[in-house]
VOLUMLO-382055 format. One record per residue (C-alpha): residue in one letter; residue number from 1; x, y, z. Coordinates in steps of 0.25 Angstrom, whole numbers, padded with zeros to 4 digits. Example, Ala and Ser with C-alpha at 12.3 -4.5 7.8 and 13.67 -1.06 7.14 Angstrom:
> aa / i / X / Y / Z
> A / 1 / 0049 / -0018 / 0031
> S / 2 / 0055 / -0004 / 0029
END
This chain:
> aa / i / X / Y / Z
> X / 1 / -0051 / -0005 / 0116
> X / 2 / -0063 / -0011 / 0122
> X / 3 / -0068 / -0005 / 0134
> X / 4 / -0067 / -0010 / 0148
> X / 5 / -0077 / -0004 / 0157
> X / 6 / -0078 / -0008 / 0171
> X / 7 / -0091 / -0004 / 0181
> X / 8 / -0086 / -0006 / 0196
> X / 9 / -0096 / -0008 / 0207
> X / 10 / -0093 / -0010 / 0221
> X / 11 / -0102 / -0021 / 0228
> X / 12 / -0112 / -0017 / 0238
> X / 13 / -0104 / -0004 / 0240
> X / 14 / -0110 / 0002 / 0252
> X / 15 / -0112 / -0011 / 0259
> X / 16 / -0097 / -0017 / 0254
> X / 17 / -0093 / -0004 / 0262
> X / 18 / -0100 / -0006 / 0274
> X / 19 / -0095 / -0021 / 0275
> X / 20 / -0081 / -0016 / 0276
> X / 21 / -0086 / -0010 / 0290
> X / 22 / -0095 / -0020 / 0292
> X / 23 / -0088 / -0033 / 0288
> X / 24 / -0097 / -0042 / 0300
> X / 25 / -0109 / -0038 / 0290
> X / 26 / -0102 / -0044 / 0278
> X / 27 / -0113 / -0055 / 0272
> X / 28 / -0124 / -0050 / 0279
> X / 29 / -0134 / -0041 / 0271
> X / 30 / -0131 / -0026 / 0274
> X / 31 / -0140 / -0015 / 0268
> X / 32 / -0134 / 0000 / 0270
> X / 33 / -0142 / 0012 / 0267
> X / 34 / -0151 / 0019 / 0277
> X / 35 / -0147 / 0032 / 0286
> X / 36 / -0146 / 0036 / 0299
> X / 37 / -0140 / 0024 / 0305
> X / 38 / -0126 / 0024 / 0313
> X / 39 / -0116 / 0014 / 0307
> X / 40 / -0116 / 0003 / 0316
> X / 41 / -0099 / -0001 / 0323
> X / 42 / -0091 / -0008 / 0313
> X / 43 / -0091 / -0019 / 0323
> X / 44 / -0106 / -0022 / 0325
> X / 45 / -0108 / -0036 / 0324
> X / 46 / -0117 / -0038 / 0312
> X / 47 / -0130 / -0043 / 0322
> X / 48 / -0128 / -0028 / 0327
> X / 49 / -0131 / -0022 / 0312
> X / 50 / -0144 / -0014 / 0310
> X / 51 / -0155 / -0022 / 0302
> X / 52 / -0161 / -0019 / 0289
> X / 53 / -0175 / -0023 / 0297
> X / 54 / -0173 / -0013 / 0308
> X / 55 / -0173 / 0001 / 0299
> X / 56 / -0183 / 0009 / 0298
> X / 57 / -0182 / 0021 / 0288
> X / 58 / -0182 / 0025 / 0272
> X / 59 / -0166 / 0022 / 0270
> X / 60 / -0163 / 0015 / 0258
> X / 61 / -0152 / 0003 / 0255
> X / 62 / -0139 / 0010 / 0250
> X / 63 / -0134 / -0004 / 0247
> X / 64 / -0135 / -0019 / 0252
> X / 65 / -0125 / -0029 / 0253
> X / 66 / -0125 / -0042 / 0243
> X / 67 / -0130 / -0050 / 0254
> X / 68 / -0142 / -0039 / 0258
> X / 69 / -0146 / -0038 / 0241
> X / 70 / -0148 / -0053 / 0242
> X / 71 / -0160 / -0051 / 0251
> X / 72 / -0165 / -0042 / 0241
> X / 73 / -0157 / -0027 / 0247
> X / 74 / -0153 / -0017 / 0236
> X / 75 / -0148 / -0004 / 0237
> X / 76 / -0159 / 0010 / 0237
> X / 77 / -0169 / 0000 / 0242
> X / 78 / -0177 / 0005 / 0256
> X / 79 / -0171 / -0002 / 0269
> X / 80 / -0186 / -0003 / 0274
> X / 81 / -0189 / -0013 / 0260
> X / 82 / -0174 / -0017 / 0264
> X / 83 / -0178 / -0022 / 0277
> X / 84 / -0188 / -0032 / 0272
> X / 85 / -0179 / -0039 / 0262
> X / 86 / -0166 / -0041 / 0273
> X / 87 / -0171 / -0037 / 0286
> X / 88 / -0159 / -0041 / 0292
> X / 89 / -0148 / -0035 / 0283
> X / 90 / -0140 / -0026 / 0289
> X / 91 / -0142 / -0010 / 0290
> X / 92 / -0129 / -0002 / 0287
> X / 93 / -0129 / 0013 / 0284
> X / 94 / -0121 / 0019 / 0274
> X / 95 / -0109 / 0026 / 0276
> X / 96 / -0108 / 0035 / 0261
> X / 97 / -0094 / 0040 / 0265
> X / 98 / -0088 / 0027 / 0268
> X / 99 / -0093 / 0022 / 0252
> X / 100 / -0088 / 0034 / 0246
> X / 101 / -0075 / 0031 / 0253
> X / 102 / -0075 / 0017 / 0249
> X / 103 / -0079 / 0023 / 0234
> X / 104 / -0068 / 0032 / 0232
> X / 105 / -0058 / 0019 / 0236
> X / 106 / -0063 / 0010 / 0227
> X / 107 / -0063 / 0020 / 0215
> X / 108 / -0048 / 0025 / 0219
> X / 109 / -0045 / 0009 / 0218
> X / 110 / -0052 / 0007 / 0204
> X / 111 / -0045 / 0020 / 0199
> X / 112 / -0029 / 0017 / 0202
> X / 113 / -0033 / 0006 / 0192
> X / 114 / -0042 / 0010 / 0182
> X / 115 / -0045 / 0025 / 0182
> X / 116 / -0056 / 0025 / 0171
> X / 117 / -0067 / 0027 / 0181
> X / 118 / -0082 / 0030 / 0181
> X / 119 / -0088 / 0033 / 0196
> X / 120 / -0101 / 0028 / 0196
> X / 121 / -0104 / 0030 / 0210
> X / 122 / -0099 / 0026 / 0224
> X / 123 / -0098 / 0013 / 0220
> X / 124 / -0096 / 0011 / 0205
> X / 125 / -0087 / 0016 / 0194
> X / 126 / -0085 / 0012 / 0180
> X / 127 / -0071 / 0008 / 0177
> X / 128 / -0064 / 0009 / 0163
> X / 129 / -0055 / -0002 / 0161
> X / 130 / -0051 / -0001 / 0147
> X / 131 / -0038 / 0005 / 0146
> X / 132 / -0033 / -0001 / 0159
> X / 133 / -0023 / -0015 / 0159
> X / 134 / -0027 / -0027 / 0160
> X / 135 / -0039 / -0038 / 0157
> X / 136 / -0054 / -0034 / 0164
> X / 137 / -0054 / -0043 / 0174
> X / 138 / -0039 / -0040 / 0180
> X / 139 / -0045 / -0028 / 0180
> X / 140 / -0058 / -0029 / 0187
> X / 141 / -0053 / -0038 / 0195
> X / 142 / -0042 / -0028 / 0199
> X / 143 / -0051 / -0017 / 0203
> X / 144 / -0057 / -0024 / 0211
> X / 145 / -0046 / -0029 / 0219
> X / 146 / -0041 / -0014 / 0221
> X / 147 / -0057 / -0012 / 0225
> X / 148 / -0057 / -0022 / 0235
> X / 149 / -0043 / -0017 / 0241
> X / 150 / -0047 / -0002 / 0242
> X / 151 / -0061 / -0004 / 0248
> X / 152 / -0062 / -0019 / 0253
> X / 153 / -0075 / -0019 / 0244
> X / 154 / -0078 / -0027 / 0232
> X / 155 / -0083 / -0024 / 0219
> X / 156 / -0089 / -0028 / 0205
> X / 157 / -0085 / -0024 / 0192
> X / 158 / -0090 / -0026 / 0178
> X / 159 / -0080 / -0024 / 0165
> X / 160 / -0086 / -0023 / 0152
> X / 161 / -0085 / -0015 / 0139
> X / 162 / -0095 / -0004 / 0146
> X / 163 / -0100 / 0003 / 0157
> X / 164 / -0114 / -0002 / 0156
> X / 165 / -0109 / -0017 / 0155
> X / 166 / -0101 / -0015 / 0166
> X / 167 / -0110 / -0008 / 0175
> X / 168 / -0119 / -0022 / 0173
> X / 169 / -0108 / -0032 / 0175
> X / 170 / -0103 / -0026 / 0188
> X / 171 / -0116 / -0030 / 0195
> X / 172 / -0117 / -0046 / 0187
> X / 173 / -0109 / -0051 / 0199
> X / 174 / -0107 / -0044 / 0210
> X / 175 / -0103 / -0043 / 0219
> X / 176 / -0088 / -0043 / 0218
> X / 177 / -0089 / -0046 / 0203
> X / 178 / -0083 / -0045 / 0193
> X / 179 / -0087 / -0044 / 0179
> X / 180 / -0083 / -0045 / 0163
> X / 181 / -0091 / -0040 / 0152
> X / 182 / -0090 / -0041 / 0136
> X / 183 / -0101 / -0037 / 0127
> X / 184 / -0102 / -0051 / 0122
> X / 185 / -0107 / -0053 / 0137
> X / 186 / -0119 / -0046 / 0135
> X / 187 / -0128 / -0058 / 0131
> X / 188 / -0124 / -0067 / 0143
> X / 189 / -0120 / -0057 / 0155
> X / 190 / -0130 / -0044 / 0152
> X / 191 / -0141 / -0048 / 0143
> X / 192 / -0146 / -0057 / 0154
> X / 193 / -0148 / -0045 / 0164
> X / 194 / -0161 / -0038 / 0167
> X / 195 / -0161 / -0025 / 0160
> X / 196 / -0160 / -0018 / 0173
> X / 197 / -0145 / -0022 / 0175
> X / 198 / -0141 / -0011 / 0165
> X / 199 / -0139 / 0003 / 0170
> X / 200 / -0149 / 0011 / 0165
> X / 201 / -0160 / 0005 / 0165
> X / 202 / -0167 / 0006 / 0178
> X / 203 / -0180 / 0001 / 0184
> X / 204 / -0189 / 0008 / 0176
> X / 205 / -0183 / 0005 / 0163
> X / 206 / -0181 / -0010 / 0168
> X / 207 / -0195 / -0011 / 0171
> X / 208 / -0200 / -0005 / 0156
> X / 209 / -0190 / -0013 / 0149
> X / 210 / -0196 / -0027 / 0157
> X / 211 / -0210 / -0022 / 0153
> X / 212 / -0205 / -0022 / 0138
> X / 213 / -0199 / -0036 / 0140
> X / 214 / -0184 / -0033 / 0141
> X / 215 / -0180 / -0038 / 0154
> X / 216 / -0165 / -0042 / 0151
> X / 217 / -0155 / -0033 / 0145
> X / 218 / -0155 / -0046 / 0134
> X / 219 / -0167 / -0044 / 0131
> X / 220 / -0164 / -0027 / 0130
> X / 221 / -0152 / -0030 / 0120
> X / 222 / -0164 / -0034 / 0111
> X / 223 / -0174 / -0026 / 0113
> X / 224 / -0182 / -0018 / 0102
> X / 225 / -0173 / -0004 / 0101
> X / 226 / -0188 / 0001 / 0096
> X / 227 / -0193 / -0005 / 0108
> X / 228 / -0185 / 0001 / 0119
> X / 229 / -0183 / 0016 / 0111
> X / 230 / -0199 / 0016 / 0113
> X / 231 / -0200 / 0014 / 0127
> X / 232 / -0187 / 0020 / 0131
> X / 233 / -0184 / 0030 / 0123
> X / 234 / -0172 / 0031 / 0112
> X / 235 / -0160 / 0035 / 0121
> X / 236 / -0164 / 0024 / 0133
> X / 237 / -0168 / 0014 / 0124
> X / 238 / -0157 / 0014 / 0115
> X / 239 / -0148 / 0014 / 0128
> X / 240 / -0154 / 0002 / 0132
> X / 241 / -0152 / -0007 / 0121
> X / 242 / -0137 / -0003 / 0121
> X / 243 / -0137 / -0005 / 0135
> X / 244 / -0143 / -0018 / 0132
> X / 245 / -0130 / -0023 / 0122
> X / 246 / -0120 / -0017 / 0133
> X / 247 / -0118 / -0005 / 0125
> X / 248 / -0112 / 0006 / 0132
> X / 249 / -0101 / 0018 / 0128
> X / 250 / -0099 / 0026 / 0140
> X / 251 / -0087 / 0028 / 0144
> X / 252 / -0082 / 0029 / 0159
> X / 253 / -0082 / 0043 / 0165
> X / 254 / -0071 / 0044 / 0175
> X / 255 / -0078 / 0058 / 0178
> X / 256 / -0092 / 0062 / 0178
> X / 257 / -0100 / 0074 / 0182
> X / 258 / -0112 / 0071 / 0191
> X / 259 / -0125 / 0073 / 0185
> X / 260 / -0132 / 0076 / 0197
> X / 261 / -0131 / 0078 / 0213
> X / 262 / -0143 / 0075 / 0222
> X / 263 / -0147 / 0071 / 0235
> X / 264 / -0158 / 0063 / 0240
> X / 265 / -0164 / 0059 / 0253
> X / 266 / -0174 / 0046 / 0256
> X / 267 / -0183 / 0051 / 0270
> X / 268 / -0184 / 0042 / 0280
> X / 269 / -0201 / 0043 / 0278
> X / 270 / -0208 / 0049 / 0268
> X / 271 / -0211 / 0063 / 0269
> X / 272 / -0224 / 0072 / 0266
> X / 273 / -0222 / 0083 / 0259
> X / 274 / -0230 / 0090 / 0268
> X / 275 / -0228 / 0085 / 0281
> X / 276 / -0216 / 0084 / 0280
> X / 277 / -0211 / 0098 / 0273
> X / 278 / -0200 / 0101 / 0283
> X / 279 / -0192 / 0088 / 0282
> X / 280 / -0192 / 0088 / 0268
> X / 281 / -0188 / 0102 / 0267
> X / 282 / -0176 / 0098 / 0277
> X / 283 / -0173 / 0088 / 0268
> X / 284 / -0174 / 0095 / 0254
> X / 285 / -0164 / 0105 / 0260
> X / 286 / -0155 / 0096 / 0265
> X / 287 / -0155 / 0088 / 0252
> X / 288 / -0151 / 0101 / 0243
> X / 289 / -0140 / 0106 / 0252
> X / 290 / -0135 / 0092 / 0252
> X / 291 / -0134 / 0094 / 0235
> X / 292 / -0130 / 0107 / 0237
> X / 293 / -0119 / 0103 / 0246
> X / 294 / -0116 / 0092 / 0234
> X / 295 / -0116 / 0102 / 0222
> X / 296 / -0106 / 0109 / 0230
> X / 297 / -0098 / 0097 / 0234
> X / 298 / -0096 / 0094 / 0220
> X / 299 / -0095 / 0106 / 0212
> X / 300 / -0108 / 0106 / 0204
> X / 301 / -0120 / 0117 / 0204
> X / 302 / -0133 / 0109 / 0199
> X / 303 / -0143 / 0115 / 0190
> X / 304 / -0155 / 0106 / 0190
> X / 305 / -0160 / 0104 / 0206
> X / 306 / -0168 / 0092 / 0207
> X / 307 / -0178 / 0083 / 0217
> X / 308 / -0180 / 0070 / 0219
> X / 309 / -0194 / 0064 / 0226
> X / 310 / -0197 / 0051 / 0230
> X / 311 / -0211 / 0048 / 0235
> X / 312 / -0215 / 0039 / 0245
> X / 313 / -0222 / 0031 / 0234
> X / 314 / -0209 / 0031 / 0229
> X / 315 / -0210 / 0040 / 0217
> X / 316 / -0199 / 0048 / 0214
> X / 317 / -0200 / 0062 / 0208
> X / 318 / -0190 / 0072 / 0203
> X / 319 / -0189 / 0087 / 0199
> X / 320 / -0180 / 0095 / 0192
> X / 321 / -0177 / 0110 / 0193
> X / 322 / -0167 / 0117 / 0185
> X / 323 / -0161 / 0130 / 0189
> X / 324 / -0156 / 0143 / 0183
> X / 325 / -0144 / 0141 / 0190
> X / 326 / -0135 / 0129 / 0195
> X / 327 / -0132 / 0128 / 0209
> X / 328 / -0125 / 0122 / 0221
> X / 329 / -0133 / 0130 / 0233
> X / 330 / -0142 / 0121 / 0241
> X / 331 / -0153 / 0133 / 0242
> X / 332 / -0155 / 0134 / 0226
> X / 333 / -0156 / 0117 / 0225
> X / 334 / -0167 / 0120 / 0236
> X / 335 / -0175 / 0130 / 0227
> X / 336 / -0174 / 0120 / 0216
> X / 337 / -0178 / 0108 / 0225
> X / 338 / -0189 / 0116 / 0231
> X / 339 / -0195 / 0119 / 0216
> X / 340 / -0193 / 0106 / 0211
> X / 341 / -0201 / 0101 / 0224
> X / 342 / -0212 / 0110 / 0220
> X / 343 / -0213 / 0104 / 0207
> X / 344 / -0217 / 0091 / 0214
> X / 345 / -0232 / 0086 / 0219
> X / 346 / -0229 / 0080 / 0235
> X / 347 / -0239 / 0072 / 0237
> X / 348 / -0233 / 0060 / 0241
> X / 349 / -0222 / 0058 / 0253
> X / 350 / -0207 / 0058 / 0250
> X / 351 / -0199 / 0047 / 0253
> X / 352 / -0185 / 0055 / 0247
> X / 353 / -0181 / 0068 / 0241
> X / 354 / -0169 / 0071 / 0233
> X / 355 / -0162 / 0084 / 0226
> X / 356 / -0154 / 0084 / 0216
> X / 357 / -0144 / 0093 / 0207
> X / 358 / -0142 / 0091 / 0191
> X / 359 / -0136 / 0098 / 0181
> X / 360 / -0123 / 0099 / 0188
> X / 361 / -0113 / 0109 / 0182
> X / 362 / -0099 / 0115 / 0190
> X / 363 / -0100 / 0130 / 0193
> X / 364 / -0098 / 0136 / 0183
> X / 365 / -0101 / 0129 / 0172
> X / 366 / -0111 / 0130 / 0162
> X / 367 / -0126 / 0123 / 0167
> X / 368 / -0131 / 0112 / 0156
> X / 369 / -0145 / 0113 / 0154
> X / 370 / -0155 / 0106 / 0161
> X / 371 / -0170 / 0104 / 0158
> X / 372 / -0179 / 0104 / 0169
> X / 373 / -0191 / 0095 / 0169
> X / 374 / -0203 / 0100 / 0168
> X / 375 / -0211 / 0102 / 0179
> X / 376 / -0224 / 0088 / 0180
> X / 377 / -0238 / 0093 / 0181
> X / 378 / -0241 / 0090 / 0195
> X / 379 / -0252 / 0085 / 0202
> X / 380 / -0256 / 0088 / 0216
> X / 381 / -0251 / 0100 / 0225
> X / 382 / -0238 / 0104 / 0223
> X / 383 / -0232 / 0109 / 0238
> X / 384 / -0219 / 0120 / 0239
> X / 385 / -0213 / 0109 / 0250
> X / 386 / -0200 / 0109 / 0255
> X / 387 / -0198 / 0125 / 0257
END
């Protein structure tokens, strides 16, 4: 039986959401994301809404309605850069528990219909519809409906033969869209697509391919093999030209293990290194009791204690230790923090740190090995900070 894989994407998620609350705000930009702000009475008349152009602070968009994206708004961008595209879009804060709430209804909906599911995140999931009744767009169009009816929120959702395919063609028309895909579609719906539209290749990889000439996934299909193994390697470019021809067989994982648990925090200005010592030690503690707290939540012991570093030039820097032993206690991630931290030149201010835990196992089960990095030559003095 040929295979019926369906990618579902919920619309503007976090802003849909907020709408719901919010239903005066309904065709007006709205930007959420920020933090310390006190969501305003369900009933404030829309004139009452904080302004894009009245914050002040390093909080980042953690979506934008359709109507907020047209101005030129998307999601992880800052709120200051934000401000000079839609000054007068509206400012909502987010409200996590409310999404995962939201989440977890329209998933149950999907499920009582088509069990075969992939969680992709709060608000995506592959769908496998190959073995359930009925034509693909009865289907799709039925999942939707149940969507709608347990959440008030709409969705977009792409059916093809693979979950790379799919993944594509539920963005080709939201919102609310909905989506049919054959291979034979290839030349006409995703040939035509900048190379960027497929999932894996990101910025960096976009940008190489353009300098090489490639700038449409048309024009990848019939790249040079030679050409793209040279300058990206035998595995990734040999993915991309399968890509390229909407070759894919991975199948849909109804259950995963996660790979990794971090957290991360932007600061509301930059900090010095030095200067200011004390508040980025507060804030590394914090973050490693928080993935402590995580680890424990969840059942897993890491073994591979990470950081992350963003600059205020925007750089972004990781290191990697790799312990003797796996662990969940917040003082033993701290250690490992600390000596990663010491491995790093601080010359420059930081704009965000992050901690991170890999090489997740459940206790008592035996560690996978891990490789630690090894350790750059670094320039410059090397300060013993946050201790």
């Amino acid at each position: 039986m040929d295979r019926r894989i369906a990618h579902l994407d919920m619309d503007a998620f976090y802003a849909s959401v907020e709408l719901l609350r919010y239903p005066q705000l309904r065709g007006l930009p709205v930007v959420v994301g920020g933090r310390g702000q006190t969501p305003p009475p369900p009933d404030t008349a829309p004139p009452d809404f904080p302004r894009l152009k009245t914050y002040a602070g390093r909080g980042v968009a953690t979506t934008a309605s359709y109507e907020a994206r047209a101005l030129g708004v998307h999601s992880g961008m800052g709120l200051m850069k934000a401000a000079q595209l839609a000054p007068g879009a509206i400012l909502l804060p987010a409200d996590f528990e409310a999404y995962r709430r939201y989440s977890r209804r329209f998933k149950a909906a999907v499920a009582e219909l088509a069990p075969k599911i992939e969680d992709r995140g709060i608000d995506e999931i592959y769908i496998d519809l190959t073995e359930v009744p009925g034509d693909a767009a009865t289907l799709a169009a039925e999942i939707k409906r149940r969507v709608f009816r347990a959440t008030g929120l709409k969705c977009s959702i792409g059916i093809t033969p693979n979950k790379l395919l799919s993944k594509i063609a539920s963005e080709l028309d939201k919102p609310d869209g909905l989506t049919l895909l054959s291979f034979a579609d290839l030349p006409t719906r995703i040939w035509p697509l900048a190379v960027k539209k497929i999932n894996g290749i990101g910025p960096k990889a976009s940008a190489k391919l353009n300098t090489l000439g490639i700038h449409t996934v048309g024009e990848l299909a019939v790249a040079s093999p030679q050409l793209l193994l040279e300058h990206f390697g035998k595995h990734y470019g040999r993915w991309m030209l399968d890509a390229a021809h909407g070759r894919d067989e991975r199948t849909v994982e109804t259950s995963s293990e996660p790979k990794s648990i971090s957290r991360e925090t932007t600061f509301d200005r930059d900090l010095d290194p030095r200067r200011d010592r004390a508040e980025l030690s507060r804030i590394l503690i914090s973050l490693c009791e928080g993935v402590a707290r995580d680890l424990k939540r969840k059942g897993y012991l890491g073994k591979a204690i990470g950081i992350k570093l963003r600059f205020e030039d925007f750089r972004t820097l990781t290191r990697v230790v790799t312990q003797t032993e796996a662990t969940d206690d917040a003082a033993a991630i701290l250690a490992a923090a600390r000596a990663c931290l010491k491995r790093v030149t601080l010359e420059r201010r930081l704009r965000l740190l992050g901690v991170r835990a890999a090489t997740l196992v459940r206790p008592g089960e035996p560690v996978p090995s891990a490789r630690e990095p090894a350790p750059e030559n670094l320039l410059g003095e090397t300060l013993p900070l946050f201790e």
